[in-house]
C-alpha positions as CSV (number, residue, x, y, z in Angstrom):
1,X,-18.1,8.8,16.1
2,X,-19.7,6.9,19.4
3,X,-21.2,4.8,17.1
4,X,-17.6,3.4,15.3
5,X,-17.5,0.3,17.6
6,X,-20.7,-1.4,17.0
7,X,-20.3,-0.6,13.7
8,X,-16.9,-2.2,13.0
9,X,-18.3,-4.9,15.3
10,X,-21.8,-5.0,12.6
11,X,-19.0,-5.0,9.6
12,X,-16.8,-7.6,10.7
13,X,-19.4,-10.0,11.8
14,X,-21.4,-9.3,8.3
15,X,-18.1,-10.2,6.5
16,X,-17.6,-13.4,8.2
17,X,-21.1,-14.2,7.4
18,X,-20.8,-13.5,3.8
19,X,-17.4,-15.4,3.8
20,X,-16.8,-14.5,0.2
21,X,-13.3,-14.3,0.9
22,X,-11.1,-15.0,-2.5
23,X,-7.6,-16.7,-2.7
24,X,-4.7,-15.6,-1.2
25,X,-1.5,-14.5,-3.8
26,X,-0.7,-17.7,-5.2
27,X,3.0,-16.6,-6.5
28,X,4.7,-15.6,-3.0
29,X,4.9,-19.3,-1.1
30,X,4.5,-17.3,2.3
31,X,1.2,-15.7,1.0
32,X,-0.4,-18.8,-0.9
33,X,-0.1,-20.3,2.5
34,X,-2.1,-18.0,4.9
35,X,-5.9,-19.0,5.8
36,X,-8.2,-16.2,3.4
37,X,-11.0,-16.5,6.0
38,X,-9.3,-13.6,8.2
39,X,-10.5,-10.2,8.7
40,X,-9.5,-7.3,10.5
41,X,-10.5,-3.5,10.5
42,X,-9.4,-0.9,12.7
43,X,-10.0,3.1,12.7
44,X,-7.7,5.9,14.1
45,X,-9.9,9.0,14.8
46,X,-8.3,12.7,15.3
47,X,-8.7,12.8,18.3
48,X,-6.5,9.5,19.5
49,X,-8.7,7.1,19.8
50,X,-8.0,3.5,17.9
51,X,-11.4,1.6,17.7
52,X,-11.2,-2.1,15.9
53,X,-12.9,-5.0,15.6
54,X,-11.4,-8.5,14.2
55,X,-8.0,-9.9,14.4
56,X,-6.3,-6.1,14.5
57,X,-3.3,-7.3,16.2
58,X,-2.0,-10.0,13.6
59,X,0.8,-9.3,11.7
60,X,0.7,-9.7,8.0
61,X,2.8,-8.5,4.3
62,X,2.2,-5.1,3.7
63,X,3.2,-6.1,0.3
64,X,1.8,-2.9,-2.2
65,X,0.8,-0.7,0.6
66,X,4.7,-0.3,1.5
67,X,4.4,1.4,-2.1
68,X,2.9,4.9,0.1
69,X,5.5,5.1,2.2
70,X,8.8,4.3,-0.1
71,X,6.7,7.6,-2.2
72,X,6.8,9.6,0.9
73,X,10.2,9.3,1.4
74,X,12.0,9.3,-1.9
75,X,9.3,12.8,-2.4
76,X,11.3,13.7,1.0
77,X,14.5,12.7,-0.9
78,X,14.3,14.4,-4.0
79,X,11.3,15.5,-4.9
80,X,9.8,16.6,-7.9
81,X,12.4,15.3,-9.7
82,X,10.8,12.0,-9.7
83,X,7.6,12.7,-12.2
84,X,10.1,12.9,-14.6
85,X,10.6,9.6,-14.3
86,X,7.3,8.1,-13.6
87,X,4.0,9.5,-14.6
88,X,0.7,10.5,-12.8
89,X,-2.1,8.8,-14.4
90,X,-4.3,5.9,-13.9
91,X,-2.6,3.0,-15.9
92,X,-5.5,0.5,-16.9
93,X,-4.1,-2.5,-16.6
94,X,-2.9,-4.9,-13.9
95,X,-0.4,-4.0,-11.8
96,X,2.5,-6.0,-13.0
97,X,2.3,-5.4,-17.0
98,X,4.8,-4.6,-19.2
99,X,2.1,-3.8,-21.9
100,X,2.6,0.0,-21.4
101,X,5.9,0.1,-20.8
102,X,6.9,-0.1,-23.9
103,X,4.3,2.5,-25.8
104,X,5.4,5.2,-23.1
105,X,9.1,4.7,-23.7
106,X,9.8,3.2,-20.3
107,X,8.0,5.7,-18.0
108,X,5.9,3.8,-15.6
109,X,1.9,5.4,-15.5
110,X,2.8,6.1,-11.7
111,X,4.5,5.4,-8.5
112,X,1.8,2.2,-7.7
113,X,1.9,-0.2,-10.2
114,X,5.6,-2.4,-10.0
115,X,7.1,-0.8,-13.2
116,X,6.7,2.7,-10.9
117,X,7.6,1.3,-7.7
118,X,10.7,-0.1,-8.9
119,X,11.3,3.5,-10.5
120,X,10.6,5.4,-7.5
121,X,13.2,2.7,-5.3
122,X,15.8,3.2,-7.3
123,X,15.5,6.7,-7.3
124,X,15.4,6.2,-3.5
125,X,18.5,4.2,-3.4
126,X,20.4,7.5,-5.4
127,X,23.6,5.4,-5.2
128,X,23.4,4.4,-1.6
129,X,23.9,0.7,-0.4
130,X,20.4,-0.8,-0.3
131,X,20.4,-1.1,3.4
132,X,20.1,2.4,4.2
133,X,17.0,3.5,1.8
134,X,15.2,0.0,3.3
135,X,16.2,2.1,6.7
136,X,15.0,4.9,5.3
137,X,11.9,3.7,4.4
138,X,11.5,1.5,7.0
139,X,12.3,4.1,9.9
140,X,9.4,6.0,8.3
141,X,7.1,4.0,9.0
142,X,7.8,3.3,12.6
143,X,7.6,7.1,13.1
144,X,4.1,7.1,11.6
145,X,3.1,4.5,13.6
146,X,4.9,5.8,16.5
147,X,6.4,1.9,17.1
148,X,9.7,0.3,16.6
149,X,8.2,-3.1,16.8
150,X,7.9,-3.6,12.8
151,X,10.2,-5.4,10.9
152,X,10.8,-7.0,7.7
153,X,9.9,-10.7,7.1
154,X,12.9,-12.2,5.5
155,X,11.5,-15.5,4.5
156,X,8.9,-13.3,2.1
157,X,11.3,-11.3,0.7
158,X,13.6,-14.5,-0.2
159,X,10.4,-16.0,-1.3
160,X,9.3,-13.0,-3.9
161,X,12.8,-13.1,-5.2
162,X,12.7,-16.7,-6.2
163,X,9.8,-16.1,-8.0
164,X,9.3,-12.8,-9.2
165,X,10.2,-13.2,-12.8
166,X,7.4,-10.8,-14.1
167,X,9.5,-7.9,-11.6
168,X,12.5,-9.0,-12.5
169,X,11.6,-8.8,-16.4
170,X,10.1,-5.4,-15.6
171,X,13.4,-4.0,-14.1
172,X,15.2,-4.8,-17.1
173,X,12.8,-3.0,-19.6
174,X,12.9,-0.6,-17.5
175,X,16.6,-0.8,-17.2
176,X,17.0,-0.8,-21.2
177,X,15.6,2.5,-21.8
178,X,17.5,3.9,-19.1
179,X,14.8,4.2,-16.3
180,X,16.7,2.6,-13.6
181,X,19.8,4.3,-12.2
182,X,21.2,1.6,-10.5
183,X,22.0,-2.2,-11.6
184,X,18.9,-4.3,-12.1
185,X,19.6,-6.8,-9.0
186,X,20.0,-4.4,-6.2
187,X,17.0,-2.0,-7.2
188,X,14.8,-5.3,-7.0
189,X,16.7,-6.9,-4.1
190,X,15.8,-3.5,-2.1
191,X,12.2,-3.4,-3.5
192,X,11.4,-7.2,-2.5
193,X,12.6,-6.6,1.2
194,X,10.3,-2.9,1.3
195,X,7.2,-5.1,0.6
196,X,8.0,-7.6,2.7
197,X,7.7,-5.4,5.8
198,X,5.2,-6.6,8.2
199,X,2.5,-5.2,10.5
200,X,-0.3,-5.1,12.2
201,X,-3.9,-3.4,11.1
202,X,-3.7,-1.6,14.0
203,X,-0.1,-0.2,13.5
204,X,-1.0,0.1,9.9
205,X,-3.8,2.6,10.8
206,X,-1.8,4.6,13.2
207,X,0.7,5.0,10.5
208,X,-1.6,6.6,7.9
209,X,-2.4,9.5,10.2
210,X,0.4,11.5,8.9
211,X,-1.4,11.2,5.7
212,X,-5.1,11.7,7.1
213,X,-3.9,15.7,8.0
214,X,-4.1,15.4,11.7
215,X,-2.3,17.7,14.0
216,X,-0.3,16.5,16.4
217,X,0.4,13.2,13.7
218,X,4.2,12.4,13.1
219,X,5.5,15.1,11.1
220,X,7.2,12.4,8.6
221,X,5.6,14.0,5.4
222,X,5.0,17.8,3.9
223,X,2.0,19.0,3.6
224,X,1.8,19.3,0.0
225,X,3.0,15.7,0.0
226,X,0.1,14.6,2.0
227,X,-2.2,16.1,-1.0
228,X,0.3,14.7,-3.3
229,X,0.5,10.8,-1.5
230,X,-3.8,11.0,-1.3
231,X,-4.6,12.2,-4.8
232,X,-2.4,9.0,-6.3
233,X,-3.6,6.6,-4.2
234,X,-7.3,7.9,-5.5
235,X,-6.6,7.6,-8.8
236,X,-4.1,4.7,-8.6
237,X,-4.1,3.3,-6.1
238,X,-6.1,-0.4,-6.6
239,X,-4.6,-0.4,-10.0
240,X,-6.9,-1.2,-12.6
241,X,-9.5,-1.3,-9.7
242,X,-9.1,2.3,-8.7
243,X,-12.0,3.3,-10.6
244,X,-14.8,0.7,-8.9
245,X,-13.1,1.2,-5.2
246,X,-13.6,5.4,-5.8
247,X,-17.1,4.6,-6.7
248,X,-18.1,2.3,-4.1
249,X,-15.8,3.8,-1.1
250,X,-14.8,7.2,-2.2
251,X,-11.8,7.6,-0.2
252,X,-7.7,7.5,-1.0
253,X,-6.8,4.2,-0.5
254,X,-3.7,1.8,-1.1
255,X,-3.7,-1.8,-1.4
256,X,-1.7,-4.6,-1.2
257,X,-1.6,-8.7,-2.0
258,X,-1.4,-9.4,1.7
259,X,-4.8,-8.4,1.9
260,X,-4.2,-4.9,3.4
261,X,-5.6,-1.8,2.5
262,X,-4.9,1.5,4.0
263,X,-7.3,3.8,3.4
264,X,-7.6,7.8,4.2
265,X,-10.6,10.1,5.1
266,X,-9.2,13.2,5.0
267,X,-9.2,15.0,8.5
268,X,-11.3,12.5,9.6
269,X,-9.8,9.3,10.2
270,X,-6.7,7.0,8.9
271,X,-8.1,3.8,8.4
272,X,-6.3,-0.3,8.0
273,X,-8.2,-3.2,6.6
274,X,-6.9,-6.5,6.3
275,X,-8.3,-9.8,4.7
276,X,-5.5,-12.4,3.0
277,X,-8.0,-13.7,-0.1
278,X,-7.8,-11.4,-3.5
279,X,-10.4,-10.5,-6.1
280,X,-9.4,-10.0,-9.6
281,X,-7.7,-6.8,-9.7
282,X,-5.3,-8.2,-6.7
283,X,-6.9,-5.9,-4.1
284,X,-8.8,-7.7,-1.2
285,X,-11.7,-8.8,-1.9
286,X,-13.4,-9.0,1.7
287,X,-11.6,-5.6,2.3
288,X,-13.1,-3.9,-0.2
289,X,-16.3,-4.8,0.8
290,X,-15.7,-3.5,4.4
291,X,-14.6,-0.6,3.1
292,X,-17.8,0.1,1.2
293,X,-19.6,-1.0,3.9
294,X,-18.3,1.6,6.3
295,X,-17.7,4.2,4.0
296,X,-21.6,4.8,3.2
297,X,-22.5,4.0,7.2
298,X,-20.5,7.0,8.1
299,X,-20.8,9.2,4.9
300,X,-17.1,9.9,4.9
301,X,-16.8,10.0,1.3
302,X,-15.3,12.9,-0.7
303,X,-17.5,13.2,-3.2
């Protein structure tokens, strides 16, 4: 643990050296337009102490990774009524396809790829205007992180709407085999402005600790959640990805196409990565080379 500085000092510098940074999401205007070569990793110990290296204190689109926490609180909501609406299991293929969808009868593989995000929002939303299960989910997070100083970005949620066909075309398969509760628009109007919330890696990190099994973290999550929220975001997590990022990181881990990743080593550490450019699964590609990186320096796998 003394070490963790120099060594997320050694990571960052190696990444900028390496610059293999990807592209940006093209598809969200507000994304397509951000600089890839950024990089930023910070790690929240048990005991307190934050230690980060790169630009930990920009804000960026959560995007995806909002996807743990709108879990944690429709779970907190309702339960395990929601598996019997979206599934468990790795899904294969990207994270917006529709291919599955239809084979399974309209229920989503799991709560991370859009199909099951968009299920597990609009089992959030249980009737409610949309505003309150964004200040549901949104109020959650800012316990986590213990700060009120995160908000959502407007403009990107605007700018997903406008085009976000392949959601909108989701929600209405969905919708047709009567997987969505509510009407079409408002589950994806509430689901646009959830991943459009915006922090920073360091506030991303403090969040995870509920999830990390700290005590003395925010009690904003069970504990059988916490094994719950950490075994999905193993197995699903990166989407069709989930597989290569278990083998070369070994850790529960949630990505997003902002570039963030939010990664957990059990009683250990909660951990935030962000770098803007994507690989080809959609997951960071800088990111989750960082997190390689630092998971076989410290040996914090699980396996």
């Amino acid at each position: 643990m003394s070490d963790l500085r120099p060594l997320l000092e050694d990571i960052t510098d190696r990444i900028y050296r390496e610059a293999d940074w990807g592209q940006p999401a093209q598809y969200i205007r507000e994304l397509a337009e951000v600089d890839p070569s950024q990089f930023a990793i910070c790690v929240c110990t048990e005991d307190g102490r934050m230690i980060s290296a790169g630009l930990a204190e920009r804000r960026f689109s959560i995007q995806s990774v909002s996807k743990v926490f709108a879990l944690m609180a429709t779970l907190g909501r309702i339960g395990g009524q929601l598996w019997s609406r979206v599934g468990r299991e790795p899904s294969g293929t990207s994270f917006d396809s529709v291919v599955l969808l239809e084979s399974e009868r309209g229920r989503p593989r799991n709560p991370f790829v859009n199909a099951g995000a968009l299920v597990t929002t609009d089992a959030l939303l249980s009737g409610r205007e949309p505003k309150l299960a964004l200040a549901e989910v949104l109020s959650l997070v800012r316990a986590a992180a213990e700060d009120d100083d995160i908000h959502m970005n407007a403009k990107v949620a605007k700018s997903e709407e406008r085009t976000g066909s392949r959601n909108k075309a989701l929600a209405h398969y969905l919708a047709s085999f009567g997987n969505l509760i509510n009407p079409p628009e408002m589950t994806l109007g509430t689901y646009f402005h959830q991943c459009a919330i915006e922090m920073t890696t360091s506030q991303l990190a403090r969040a995870g600790r509920c999830l990390a099994g700290f005590e003395g973290a925010p009690s904003v999550v069970s504990t059988l959640n916490v094994r719950r929220v950490n075994a999905l975001m193993m197995t699903c997590g990166h989407y069709d990805g989930s597989g290569d990022f278990a083998f070369q990181v070994g850790l529960p881990g949630k990505s997003g196409v902002g570039g963030g990743i939010l990664i957990i080593a059990p009683k250990v550490a909660s951990i935030a990565i962000w770098s803007p450019g994507l690989n080809d699964y959609g997951n960071s590609k800088a990111g989750t080379r960082a997190a390689a990186l630092l998971s076989q320096a410290t040996g914090w796998s699980v396996f």
